[in-house]
N, CA, C and O atoms as a DFTB+ gen file, in Angstrom:
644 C
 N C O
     1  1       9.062     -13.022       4.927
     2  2       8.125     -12.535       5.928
     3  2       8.765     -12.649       7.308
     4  3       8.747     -13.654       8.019
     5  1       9.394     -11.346       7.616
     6  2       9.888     -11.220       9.389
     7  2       8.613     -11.185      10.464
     8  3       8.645     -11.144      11.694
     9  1       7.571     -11.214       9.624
    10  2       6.344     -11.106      10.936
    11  2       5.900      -9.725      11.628
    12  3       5.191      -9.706      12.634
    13  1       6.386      -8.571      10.990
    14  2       6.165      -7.340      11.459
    15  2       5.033      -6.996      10.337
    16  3       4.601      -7.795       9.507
    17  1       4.662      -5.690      10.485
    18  2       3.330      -4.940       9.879
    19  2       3.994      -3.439       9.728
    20  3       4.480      -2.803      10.663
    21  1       3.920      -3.037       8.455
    22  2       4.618      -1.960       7.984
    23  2       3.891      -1.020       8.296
    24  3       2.790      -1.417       7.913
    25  1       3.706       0.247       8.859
    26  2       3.001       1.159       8.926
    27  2       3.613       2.419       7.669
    28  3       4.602       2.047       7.037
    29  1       3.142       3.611       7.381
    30  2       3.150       4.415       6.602
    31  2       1.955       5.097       6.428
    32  3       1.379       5.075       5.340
    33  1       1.420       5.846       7.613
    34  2       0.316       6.776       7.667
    35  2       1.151       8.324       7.609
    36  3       1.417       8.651       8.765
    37  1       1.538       9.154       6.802
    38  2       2.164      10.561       7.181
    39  2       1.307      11.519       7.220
    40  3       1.602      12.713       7.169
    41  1       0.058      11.007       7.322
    42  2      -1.062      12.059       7.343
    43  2      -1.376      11.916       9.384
    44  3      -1.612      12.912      10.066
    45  1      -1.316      10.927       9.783
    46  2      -1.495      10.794      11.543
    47  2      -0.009      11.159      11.788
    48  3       1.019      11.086      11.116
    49  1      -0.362      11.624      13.162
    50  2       0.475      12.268      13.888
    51  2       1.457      10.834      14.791
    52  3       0.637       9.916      14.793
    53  1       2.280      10.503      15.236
    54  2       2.786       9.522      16.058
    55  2       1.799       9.064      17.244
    56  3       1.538       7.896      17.532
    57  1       1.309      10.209      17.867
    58  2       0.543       9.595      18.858
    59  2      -0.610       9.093      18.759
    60  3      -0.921       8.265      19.615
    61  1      -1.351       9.352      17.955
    62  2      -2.315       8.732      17.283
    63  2      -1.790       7.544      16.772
    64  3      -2.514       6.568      16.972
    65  1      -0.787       7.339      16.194
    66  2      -0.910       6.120      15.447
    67  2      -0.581       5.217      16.928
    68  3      -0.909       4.041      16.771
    69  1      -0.106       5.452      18.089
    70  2       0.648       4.810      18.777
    71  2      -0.943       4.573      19.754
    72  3      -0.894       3.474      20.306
    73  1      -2.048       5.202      20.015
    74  2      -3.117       5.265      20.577
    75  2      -3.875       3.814      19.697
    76  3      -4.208       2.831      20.360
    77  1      -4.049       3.845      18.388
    78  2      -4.655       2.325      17.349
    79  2      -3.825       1.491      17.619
    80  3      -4.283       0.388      17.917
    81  1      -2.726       1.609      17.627
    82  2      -1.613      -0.057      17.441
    83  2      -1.411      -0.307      19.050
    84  3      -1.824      -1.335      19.586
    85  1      -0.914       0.458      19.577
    86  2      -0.609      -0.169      21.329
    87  2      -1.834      -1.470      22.095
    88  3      -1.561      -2.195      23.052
    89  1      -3.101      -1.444      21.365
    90  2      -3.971      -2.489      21.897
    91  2      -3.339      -3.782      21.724
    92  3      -3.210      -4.676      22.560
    93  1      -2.872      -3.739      20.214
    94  2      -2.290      -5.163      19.422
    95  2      -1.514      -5.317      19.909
    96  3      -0.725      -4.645      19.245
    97  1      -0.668      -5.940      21.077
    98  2       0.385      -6.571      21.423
    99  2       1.107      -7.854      20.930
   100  3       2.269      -8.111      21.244
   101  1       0.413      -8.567      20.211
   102  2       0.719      -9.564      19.715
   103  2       1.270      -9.586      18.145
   104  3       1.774     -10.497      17.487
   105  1       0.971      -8.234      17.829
   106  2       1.992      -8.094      16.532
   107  2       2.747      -7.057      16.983
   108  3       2.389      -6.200      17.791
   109  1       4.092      -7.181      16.294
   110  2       5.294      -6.038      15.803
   111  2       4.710      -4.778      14.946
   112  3       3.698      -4.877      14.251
   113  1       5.336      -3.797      15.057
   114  2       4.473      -2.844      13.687
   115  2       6.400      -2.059      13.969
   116  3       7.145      -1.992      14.947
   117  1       6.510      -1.589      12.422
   118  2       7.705      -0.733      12.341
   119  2       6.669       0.373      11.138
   120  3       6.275       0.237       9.979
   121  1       6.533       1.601      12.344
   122  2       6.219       3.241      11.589
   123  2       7.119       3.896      11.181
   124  3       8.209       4.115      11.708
   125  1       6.652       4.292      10.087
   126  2       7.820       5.103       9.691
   127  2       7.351       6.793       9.604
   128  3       6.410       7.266       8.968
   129  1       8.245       7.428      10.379
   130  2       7.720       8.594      10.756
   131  2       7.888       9.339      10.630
   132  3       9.115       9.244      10.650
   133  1       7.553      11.101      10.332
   134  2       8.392      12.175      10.109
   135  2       8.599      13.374      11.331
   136  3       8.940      14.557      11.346
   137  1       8.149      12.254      12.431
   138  2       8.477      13.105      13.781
   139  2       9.425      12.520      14.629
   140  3       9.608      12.906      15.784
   141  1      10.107      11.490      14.033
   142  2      11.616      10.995      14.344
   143  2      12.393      11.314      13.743
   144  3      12.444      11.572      12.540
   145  1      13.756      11.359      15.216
   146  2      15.092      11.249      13.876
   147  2      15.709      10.554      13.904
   148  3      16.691      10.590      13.163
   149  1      15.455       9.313      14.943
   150  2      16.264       8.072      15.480
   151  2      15.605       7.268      15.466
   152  3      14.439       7.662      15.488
   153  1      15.750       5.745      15.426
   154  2      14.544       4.488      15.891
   155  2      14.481       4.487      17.501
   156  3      15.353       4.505      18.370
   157  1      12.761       4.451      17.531
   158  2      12.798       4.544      18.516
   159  2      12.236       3.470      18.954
   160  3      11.356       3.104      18.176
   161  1      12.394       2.561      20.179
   162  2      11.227       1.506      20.251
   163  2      10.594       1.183      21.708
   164  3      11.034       1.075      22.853
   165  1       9.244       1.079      21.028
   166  2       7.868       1.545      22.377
   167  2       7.147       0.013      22.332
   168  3       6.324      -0.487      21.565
   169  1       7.707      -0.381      23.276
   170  2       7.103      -1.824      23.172
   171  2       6.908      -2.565      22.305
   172  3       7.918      -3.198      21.995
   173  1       5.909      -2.821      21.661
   174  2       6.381      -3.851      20.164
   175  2       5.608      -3.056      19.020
   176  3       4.753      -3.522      18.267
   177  1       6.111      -1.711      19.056
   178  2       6.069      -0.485      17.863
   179  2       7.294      -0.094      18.047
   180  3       7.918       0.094      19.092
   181  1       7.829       0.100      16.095
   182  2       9.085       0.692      16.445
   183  2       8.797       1.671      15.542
   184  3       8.487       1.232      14.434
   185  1       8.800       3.007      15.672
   186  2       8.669       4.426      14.771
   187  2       9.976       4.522      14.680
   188  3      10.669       4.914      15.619
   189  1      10.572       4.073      13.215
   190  2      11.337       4.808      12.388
   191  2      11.271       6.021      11.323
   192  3      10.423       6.194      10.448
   193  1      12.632       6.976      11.699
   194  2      12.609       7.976      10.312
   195  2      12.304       7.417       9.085
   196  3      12.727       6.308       8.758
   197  1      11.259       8.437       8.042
   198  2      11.151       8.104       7.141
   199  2      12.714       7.971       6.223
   200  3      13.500       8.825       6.632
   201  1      13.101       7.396       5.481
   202  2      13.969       7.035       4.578
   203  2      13.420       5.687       3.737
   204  3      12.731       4.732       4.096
   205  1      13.996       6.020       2.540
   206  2      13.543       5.071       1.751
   207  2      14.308       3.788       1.397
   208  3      13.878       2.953       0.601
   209  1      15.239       3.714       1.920
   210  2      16.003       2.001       2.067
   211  2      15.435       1.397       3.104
   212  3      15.106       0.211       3.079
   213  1      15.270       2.195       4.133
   214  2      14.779       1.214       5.252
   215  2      13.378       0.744       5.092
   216  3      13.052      -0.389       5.444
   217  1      12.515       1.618       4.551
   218  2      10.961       1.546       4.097
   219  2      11.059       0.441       3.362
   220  3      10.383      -0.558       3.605
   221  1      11.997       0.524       2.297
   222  2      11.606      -0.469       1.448
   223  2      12.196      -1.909       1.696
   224  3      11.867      -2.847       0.970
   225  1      12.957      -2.035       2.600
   226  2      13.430      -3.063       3.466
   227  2      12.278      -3.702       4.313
   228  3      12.217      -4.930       4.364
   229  1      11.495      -3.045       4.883
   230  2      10.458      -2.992       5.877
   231  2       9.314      -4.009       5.059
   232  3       8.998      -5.176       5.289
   233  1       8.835      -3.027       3.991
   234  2       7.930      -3.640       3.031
   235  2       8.265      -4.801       2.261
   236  3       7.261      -5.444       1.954
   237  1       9.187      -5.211       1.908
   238  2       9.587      -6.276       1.699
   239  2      10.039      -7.370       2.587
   240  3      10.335      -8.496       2.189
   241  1      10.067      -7.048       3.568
   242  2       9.972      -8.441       4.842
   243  2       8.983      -8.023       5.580
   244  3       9.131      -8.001       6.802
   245  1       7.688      -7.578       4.947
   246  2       6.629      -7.440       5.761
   247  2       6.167      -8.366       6.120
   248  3       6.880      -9.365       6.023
   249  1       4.413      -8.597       6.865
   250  2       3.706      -9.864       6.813
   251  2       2.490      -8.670       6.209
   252  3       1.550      -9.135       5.564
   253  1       2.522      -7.869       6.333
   254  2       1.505      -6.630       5.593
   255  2       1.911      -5.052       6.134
   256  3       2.656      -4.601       7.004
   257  1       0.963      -4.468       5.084
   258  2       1.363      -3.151       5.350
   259  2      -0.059      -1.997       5.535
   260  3      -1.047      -1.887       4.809
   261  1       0.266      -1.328       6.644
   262  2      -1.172      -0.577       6.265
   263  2      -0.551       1.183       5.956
   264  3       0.044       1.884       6.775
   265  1      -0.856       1.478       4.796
   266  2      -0.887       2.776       4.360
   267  2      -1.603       3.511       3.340
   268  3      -2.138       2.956       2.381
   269  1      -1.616       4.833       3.556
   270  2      -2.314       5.386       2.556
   271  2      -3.070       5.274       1.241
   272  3      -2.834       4.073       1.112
   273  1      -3.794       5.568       0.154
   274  2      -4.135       4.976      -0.344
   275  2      -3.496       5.590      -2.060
   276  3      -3.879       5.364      -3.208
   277  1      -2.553       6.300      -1.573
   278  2      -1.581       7.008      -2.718
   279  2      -1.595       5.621      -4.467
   280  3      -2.395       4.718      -4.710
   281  1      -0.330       6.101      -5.289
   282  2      -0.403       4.734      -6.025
   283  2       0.882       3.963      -5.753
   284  3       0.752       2.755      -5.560
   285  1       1.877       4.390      -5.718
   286  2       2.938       3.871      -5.442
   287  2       3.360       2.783      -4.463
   288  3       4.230       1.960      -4.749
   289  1       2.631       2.809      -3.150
   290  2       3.190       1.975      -1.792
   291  2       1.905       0.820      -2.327
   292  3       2.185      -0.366      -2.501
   293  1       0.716       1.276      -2.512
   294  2      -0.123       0.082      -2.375
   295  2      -0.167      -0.901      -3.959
   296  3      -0.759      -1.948      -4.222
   297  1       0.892       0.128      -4.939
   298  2       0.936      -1.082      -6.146
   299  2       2.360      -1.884      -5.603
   300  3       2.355      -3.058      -5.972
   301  1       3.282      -1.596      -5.000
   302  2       4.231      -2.337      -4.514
   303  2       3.795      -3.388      -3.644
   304  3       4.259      -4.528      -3.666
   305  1       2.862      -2.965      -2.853
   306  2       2.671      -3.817      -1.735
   307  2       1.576      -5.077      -2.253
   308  3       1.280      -6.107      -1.648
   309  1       0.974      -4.462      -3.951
   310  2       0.062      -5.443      -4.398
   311  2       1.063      -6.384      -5.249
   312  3       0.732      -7.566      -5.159
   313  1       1.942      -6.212      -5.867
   314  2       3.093      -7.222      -6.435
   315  2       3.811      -7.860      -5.710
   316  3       4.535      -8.702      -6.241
   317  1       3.852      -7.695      -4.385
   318  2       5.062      -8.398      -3.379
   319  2       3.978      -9.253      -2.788
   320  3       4.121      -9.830      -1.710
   321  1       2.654      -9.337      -3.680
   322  2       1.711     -10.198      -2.424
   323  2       1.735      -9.908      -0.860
   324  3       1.613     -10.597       0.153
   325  1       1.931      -8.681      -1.116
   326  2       1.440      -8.161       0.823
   327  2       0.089      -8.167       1.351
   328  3      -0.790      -7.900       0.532
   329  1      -0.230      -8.388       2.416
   330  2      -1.343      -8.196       2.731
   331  2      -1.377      -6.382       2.565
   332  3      -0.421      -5.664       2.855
   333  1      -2.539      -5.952       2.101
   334  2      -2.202      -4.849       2.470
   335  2      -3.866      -3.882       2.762
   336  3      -4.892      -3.914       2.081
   337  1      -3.595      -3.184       3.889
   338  2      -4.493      -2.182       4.209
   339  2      -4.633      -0.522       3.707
   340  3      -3.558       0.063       3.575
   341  1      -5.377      -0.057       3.539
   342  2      -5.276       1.593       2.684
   343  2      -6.262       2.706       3.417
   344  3      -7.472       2.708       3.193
   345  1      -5.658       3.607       4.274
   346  2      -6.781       4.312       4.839
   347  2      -6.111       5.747       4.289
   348  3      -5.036       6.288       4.549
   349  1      -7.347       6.160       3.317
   350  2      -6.656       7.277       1.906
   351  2      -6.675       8.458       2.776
   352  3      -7.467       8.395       3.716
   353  1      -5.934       9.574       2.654
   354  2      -5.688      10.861       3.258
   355  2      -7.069      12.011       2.955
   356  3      -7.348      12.469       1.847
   357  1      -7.589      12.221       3.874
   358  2      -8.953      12.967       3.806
   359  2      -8.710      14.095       3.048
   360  3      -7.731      14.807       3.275
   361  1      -9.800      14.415       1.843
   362  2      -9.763      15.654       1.530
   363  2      -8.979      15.627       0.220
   364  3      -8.904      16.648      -0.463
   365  1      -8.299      14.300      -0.208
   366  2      -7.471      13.915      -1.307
   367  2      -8.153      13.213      -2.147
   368  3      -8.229      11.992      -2.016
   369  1      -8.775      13.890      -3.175
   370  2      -9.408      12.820      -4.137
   371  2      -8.851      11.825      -4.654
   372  3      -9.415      10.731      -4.625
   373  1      -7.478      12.012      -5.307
   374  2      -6.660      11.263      -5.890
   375  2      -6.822       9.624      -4.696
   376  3      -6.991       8.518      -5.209
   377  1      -6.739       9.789      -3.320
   378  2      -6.431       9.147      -2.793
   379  2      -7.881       8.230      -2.843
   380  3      -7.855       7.039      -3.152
   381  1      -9.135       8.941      -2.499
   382  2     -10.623       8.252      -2.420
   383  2     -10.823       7.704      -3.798
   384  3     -11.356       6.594      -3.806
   385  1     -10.582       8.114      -4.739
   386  2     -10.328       7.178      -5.902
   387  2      -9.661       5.902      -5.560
   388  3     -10.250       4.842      -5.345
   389  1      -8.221       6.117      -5.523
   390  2      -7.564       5.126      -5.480
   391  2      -8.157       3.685      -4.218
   392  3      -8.302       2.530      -4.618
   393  1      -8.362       4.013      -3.060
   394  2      -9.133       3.543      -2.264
   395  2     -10.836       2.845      -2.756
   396  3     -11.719       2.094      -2.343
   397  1     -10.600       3.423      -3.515
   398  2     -12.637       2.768      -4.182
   399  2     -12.056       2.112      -4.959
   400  3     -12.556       0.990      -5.049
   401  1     -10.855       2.333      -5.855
   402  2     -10.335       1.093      -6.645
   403  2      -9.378      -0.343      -6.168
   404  3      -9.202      -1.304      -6.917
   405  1      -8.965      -0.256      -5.113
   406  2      -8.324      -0.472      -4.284
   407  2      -9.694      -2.029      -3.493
   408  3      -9.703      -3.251      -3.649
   409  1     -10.623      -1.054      -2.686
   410  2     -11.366      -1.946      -2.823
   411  2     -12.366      -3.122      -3.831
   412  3     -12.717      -4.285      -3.630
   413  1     -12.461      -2.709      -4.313
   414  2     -12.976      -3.317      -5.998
   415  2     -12.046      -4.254      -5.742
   416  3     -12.558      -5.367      -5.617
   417  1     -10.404      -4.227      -5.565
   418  2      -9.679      -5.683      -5.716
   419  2      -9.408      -6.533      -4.854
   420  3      -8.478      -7.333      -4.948
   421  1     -10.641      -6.405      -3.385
   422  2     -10.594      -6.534      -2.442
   423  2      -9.738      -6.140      -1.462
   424  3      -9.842      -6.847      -0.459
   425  1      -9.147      -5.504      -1.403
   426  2      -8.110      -4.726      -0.255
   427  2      -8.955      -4.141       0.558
   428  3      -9.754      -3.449      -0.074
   429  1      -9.202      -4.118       2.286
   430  2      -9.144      -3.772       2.838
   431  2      -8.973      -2.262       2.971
   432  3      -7.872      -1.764       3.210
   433  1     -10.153      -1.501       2.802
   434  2      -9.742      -0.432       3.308
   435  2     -10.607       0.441       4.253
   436  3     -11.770       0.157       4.541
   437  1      -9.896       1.601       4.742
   438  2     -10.795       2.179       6.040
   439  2     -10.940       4.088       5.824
   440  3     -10.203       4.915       5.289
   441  1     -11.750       4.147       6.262
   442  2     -11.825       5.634       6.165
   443  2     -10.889       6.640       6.962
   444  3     -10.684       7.799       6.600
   445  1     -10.363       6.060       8.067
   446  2     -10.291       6.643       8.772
   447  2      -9.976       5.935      10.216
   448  3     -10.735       5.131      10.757
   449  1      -8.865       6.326      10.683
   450  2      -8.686       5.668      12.301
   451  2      -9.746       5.899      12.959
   452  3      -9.870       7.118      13.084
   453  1     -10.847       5.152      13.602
   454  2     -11.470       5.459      14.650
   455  2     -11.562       3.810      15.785
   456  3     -10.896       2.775      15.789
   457  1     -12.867       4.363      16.715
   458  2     -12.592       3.289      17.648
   459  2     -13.013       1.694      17.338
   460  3     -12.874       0.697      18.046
   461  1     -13.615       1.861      15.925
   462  2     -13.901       0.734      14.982
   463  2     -12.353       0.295      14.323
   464  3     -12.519      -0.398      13.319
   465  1     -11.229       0.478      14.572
   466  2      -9.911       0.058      13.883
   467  2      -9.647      -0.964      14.486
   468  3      -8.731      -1.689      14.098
   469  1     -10.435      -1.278      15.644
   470  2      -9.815      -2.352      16.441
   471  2     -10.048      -3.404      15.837
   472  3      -9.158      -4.136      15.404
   473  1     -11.404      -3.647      15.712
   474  2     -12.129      -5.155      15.012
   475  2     -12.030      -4.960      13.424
   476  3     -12.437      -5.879      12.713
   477  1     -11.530      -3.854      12.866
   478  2     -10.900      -4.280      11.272
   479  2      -9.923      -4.728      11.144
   480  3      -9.849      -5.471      10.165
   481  1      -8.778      -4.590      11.901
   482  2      -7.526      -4.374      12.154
   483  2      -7.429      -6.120      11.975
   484  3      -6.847      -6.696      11.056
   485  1      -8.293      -6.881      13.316
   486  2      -7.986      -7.844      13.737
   487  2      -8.677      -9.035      12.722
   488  3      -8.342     -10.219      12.771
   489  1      -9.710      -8.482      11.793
   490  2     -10.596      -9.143      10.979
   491  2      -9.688      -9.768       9.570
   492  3      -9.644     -10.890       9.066
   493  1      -8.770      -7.989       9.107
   494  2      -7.524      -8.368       8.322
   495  2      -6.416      -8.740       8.263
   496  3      -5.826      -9.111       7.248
   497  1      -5.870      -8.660       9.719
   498  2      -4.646      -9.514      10.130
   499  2      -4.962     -11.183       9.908
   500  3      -4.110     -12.032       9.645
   501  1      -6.478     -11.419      10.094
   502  2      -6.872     -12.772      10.368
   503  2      -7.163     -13.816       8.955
   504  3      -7.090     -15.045       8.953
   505  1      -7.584     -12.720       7.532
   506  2      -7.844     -12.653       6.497
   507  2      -6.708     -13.830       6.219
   508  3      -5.754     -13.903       6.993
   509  1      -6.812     -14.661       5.211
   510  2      -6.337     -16.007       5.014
   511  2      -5.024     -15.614       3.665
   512  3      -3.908     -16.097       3.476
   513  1      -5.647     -14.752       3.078
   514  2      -4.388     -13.952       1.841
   515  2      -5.053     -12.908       1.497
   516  3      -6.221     -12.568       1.683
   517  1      -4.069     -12.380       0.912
   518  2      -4.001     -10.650       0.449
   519  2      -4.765     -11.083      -1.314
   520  3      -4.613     -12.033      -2.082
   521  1      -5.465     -10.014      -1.342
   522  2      -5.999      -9.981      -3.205
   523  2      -4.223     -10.145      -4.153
   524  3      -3.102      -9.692      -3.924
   525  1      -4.764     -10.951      -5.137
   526  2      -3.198     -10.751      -6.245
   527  2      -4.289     -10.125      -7.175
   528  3      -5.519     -10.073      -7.189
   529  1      -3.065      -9.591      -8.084
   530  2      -3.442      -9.179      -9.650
   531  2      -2.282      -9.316     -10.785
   532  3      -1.167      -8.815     -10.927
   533  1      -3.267     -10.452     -11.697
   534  2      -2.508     -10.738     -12.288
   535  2      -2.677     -10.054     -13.829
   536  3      -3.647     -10.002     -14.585
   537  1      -1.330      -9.568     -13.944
   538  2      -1.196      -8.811     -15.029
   539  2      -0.798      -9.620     -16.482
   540  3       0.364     -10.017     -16.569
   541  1      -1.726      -9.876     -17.624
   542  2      -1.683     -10.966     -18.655
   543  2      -0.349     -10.348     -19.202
   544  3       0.598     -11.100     -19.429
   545  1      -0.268      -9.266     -19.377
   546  2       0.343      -8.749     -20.221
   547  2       1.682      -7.676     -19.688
   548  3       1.627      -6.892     -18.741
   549  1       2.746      -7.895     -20.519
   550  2       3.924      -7.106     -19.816
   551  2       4.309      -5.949     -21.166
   552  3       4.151      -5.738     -22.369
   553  1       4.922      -5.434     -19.915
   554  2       5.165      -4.147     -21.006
   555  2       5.722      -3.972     -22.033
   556  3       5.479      -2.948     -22.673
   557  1       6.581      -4.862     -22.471
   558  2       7.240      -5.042     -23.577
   559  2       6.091      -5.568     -24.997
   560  3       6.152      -5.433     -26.219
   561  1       5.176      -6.151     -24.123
   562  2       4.363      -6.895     -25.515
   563  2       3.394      -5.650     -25.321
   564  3       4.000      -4.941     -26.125
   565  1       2.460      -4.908     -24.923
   566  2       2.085      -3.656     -25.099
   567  2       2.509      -2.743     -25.970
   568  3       1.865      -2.306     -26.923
   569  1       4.161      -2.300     -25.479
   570  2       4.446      -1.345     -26.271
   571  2       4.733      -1.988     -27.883
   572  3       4.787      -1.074     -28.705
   573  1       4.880      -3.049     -28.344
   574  2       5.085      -4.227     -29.137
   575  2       3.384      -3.810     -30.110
   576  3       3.301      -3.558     -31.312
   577  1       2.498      -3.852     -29.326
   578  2       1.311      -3.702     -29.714
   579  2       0.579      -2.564     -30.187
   580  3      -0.164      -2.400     -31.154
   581  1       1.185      -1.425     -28.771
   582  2       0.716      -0.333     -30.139
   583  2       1.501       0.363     -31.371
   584  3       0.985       0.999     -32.290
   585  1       3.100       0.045     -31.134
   586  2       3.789      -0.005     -32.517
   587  2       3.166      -0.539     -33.489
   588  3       2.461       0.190     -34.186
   589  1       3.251      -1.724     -33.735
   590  2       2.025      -2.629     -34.564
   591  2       0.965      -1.838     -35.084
   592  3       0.715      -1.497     -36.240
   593  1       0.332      -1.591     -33.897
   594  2      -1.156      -0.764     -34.549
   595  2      -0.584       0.779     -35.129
   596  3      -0.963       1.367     -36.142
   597  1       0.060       1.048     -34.508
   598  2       1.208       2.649     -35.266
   599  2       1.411       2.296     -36.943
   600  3       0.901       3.103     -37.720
   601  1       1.814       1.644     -37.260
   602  2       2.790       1.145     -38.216
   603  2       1.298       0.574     -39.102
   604  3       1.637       0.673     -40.281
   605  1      -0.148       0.040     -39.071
   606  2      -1.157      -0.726     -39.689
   607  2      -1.405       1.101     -40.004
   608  3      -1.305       1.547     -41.147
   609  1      -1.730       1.988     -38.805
   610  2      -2.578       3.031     -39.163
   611  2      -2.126       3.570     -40.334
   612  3      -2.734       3.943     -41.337
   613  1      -0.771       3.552     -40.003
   614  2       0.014       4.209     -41.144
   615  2      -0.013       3.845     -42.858
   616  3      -0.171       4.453     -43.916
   617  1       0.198       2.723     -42.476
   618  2       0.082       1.764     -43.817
   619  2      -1.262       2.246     -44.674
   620  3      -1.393       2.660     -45.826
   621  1      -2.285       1.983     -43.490
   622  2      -3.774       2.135     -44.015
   623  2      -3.941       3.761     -44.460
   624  3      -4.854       4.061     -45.230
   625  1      -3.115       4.687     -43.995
   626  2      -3.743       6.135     -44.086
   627  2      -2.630       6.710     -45.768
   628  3      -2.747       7.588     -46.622
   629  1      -1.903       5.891     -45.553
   630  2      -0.626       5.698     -47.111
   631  2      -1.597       5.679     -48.213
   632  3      -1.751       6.462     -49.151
   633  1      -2.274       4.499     -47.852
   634  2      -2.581       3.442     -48.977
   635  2      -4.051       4.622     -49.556
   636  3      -4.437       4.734     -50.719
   637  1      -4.515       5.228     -48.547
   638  2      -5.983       5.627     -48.644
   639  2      -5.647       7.223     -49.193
   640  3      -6.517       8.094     -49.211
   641  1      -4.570       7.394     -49.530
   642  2      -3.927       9.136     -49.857
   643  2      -3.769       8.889     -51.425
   644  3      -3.350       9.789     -52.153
C-alpha cells in the first residue's frame, strides 16, 4: 500500500473527474486516462495513459480503487483486498447488475458522480476494511467435481441401458 487511490472511470471525461477529486487534497489519486498521452501531474492527481502494466502496478500498490462496475477490475480489486468503490457506466446493464451484486458484498457503490461524491467519497476512504470473499473452493477441486459427477452419470446411464 503506496497510499494513492486508483482511479479508472473511462466513461467521465478528465475534467470531470478532476472537478470530484480536486476537493480531496489529502489523498493522492493516479487516473488513468484515455485523453492522455503523457503523465501528467495536477496537484495531488496524476492522470496517466491508459496501459495495462502501469494500471496494474497502480492497483496493486493501491490503498483503494474507484472504478466501474465491469467484472474484471472490481474482481481483482476484490482478491487483492482493495478497498474498492464501483460507479457502473449508465445505460450498461451488464454493469447495474454487476453493481447490485457488488453491493450485496458490501462494496460501496454510487450511481453516479454528483455533488453527493463528496461525503461518500470521504465516508469510504474512512471505512475501517474493504468486504473479502472467501472462496471455499478452488478450481482444481471443482473441475475434480464435476468430472466425478461426469464419470457417476455415466456409469449410472451404462448400467440402466
Amino acid at each position: 500500500d503506496k497510499g494513492h487511490i486508483t482511479v479508472y472511470l473511462p466513461s467521465y471525461c478528465d475534467h470531470v473527474l478532476l472537478k470530484f477529486l480536486q476537493p480531496h487534497k489529502d489523498f493522492q489519486f493516479q487516473v488513468f486516462s484515455r485523453e492522455v498521452t503523457q503523465i501528467i501531474q495536477n496537484g495531488h492527481i496524476q492522470f496517466i495513459p491508459v496501459d495495462k502494466s502501469a494500471f496494474n502496478q497502480s492497483l496493486i500498490n493501491c490503498s483503494g480503487i474507484i472504478t466501474g462496475a465491469g467484472f474484471e477490475t472490481p474482481a481483482e480489486a476484490l482478491y487483492l483486498e482493495k478497498k474498492l468503490m464501483a460507479i457502473p457506466i449508465k445505460g450498461q446493464y451488464e454493469q447495474l447488475c454487476n453493481a447490485a451484486a457488488l453491493k450485496k458484498l458490501g462494496v460501496t457503490t454510487v450511481n453516479k458522480l454528483d455533488d453527493g461524491f463528496k461525503n461518500i467519497f470521504l465516508n469510504w476512504v474512512n471505512e475501517p476494511q474493504s468486504p473479502s470473499v472467501f472462496f471455499p473452493y478452488s478450481t482444481e477441486s471443482i473441475i475434480q467435481f464435476v468430472m466425478n459427477r461426469r464419470q457417476s452419470l455415466t456409469s449410472d446411464f451404462a448400467k440402466a441401458s
